[in-house]
C-alpha positions in Angstrom: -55.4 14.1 27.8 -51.5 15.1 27.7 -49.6 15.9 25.2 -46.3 14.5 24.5 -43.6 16.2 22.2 -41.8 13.3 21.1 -43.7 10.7 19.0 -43.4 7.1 17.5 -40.6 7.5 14.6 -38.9 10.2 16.1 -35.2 9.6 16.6 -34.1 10.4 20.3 -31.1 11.0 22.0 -31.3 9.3 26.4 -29.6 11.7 28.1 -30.1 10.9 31.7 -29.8 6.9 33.1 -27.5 3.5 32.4 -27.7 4.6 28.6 -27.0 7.8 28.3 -26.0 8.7 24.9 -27.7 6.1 23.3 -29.4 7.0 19.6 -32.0 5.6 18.3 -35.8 5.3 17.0 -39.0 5.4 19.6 -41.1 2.4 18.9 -43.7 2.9 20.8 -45.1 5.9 23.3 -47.0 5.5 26.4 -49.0 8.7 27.1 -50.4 7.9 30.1 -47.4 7.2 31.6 -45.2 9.5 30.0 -42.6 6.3 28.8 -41.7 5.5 25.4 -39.8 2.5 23.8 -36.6 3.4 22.1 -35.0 0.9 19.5 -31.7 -0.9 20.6 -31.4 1.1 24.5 -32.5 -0.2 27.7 -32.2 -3.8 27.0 -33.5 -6.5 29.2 -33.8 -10.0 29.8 -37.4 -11.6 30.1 -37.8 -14.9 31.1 -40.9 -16.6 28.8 -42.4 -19.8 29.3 -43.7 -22.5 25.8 -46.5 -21.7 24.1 -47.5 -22.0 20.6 -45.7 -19.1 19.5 -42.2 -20.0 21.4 -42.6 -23.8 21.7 -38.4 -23.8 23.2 -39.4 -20.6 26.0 -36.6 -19.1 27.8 -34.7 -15.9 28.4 -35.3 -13.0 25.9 -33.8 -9.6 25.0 -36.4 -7.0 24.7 -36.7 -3.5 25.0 -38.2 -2.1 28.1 -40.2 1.8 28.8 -37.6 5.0 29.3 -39.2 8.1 30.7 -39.7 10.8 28.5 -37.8 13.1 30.2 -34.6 11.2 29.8 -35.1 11.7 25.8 -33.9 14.2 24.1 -35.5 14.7 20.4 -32.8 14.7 17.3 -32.7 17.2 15.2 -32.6 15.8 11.2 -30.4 18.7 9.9 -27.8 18.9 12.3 -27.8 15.8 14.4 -27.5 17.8 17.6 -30.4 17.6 20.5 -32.9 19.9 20.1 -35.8 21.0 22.3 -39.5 21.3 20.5 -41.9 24.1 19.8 -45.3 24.6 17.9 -46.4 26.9 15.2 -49.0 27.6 13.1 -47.4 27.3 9.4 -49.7 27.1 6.2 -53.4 27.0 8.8 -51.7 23.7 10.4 -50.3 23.1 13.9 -46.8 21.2 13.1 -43.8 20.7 15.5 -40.8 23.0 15.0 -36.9 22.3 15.7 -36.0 25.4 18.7 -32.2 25.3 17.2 -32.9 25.3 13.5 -36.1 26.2 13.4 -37.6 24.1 10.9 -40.6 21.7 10.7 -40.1 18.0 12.2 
């Protein structure tokens, strides 16, 4: 199974694609196809038909899968990208920040 260094919650910088720059929280991961949901970027328009829980249909906004290689993690202390290592701190395997250098 892969491993993916960015995980639902995190907040992710895109920095490659239509929005670039774009902040904002992953909703959901994909693992197998390395894609995750981020909240607010990549917006598109679905067309739905009535059912019980729409009874109107119709077109809707909805977020749609980014690669993971177009996200870049946040770090929470400085604000600035940051790339993501692993350590062993207090017998546990946690993510560490590569700029600051602190636990995520």
């Amino acid at each position: 199974m892969k491993k993916l260094k960015i995980k639902t919650g995190d907040t992710v910088r895109i920095i490659a694609g239509d929005h670039k720059g774009t902040e904002g929280k992953v909703m959901r991961v994909d693992i197998a196809k390395n894609k995750a949901i981020v909240e607010g970027a990549n917006m598109v328009s679905k067309h739905e038909k009535p059912s019980a829980k729409n009874p109107q249909g119709g077109i809707v906004q909805k977020e749609a899968f980014i690669n993971v290689s177009n996200l870049a993690l946040l770090d929470a202390k400085s604000g600035e990208t940051t790339r993501v290592g692993y350590e062993v701190r207090d017998g546990k395997k946690v993510r560490v920040s590569k700029k600051s250098n602190e636990v995520i």
